[in-house]
N, C-alpha and C positions, 0 to 999 in steps of 0.2 A: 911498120906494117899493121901493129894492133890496133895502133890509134888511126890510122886512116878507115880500117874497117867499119871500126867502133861510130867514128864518124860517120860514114856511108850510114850505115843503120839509123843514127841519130837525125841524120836528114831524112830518112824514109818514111820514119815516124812523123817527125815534127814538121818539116816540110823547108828546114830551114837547118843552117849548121851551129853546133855547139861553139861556143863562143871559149869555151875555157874544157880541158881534160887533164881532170888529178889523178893521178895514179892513188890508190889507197894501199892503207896495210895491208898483206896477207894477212889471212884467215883462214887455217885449219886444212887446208886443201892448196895443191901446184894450182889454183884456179889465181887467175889476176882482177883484180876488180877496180873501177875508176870510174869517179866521178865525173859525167858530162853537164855540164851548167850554161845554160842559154835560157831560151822558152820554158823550158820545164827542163828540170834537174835531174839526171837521172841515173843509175846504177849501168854500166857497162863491165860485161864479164867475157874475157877468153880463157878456154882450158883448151890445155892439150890434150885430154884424154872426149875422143867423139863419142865414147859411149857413155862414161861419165858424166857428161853435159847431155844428151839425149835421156839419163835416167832421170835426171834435177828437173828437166823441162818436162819431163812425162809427171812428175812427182810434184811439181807447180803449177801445173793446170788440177791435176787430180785432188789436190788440197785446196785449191783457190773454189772449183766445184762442190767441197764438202764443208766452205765459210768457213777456214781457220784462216788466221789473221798473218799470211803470208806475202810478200811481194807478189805483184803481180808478173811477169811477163809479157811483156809489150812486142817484140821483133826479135825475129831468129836468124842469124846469117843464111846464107842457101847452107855453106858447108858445116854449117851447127857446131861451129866452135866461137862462135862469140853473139852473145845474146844484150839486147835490154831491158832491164825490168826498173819498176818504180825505187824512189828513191824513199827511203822511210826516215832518214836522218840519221845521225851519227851516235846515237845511244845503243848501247849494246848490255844484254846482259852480261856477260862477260866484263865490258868498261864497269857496269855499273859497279860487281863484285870487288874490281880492283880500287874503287874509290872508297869503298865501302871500308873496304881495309886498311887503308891509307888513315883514314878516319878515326881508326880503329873501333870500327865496330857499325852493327846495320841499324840506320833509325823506320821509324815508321814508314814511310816509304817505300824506302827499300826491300822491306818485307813484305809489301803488299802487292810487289812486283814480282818477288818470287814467290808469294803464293796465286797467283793471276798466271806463269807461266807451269808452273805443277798442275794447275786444276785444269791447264789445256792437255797434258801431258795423255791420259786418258782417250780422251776423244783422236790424239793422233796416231796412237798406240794401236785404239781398238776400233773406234767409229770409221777412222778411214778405211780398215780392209775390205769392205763391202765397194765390191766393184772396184778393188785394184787389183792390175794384172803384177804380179809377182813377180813376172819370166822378162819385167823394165829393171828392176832394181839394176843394179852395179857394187859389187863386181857377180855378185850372185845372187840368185830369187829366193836363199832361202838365209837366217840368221840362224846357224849352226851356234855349237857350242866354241867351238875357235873363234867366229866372227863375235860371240857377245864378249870370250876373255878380251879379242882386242881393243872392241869398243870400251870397255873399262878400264884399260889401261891406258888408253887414249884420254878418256875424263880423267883421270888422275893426274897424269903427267903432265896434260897439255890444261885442264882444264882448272882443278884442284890445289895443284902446286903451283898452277902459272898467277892462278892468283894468291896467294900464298895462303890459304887456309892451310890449319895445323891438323891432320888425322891420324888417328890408327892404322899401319900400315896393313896390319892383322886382321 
């Protein structure tokens, strides 16, 4: 049913049907992602969470309007649980960290990549609140002190460890 939807959408856009649909890894979130490959290539996402997908889509146009270097959003289901946006390719910071380590160790590159995504860090932090509405976010409009313990424990665990960087747990 996901792939036929995702489908539907794919010819809405394109005008024509995706010829090939990969399912990709998860990442980070119950959201499914999959690649559609025909015409143009493109990212296909269903979540089961309607609000959670209504706060990413409000937070992907809101970003794409303030020229950070985000997917775009191309087509929303009527029932906005499955979306498609552009394909950017298969690099990920996250991959890159894990090769990096593998490696053992980050060359030129690699460090120019994560000082390119830190020096966005800023502008997404603080440039974008102007003109965002708050009371979109998910699961709540506001980042408490509980929402940022978890969000760090979240990088650590999922983020830190998964690639196996060595820190201070202190």
């Amino acid at each position: 049913m996901i792939t036929e939807n995702l489908q539907k959408l794919y010819q809405q856009h394109t005008g024509v049907q995706a010829e090939c649909i990969e399912e990709m890894p998860a990442s980070g979130s119950n959201r499914r992602y999959f690649r559609l490959k025909g015409v143009q290539s493109l990212i296909g996402v269903y979540g089961t969470s309607i609000e959670e997908n209504k706060a990413f889509l409000y937070m992907a146009e809101h970003f794409k309007r303030k020229n950070l270097p985000v997917p775009q959003v191309l087509c929303v289901s009527e029932d906005q649980s499955c979306y498609l946006q552009e394909d950017l390719g298969d690099t990920s910071l996250f991959g890159m960290l894990m090769e990096a380590q593998k490696r053992g160790g980050y060359d030129e590159a690699d460090i120019e990549l994560l000082r390119s995504v830190m020096r966005l860090l800023p502008d997404i932090q603080w440039c974008t609140a102007e003109g965002f509405d708050f009371d979109q976010c998910y699961p709540t409009p506001e980042l408490n002190r509980r929402g940022i313990q978890w969000d760090l424990h979240y990088f650590k665990y999922c983020f830190l460890k998964g690639v196996g960087i060595e820190f201070n747990e202190n």
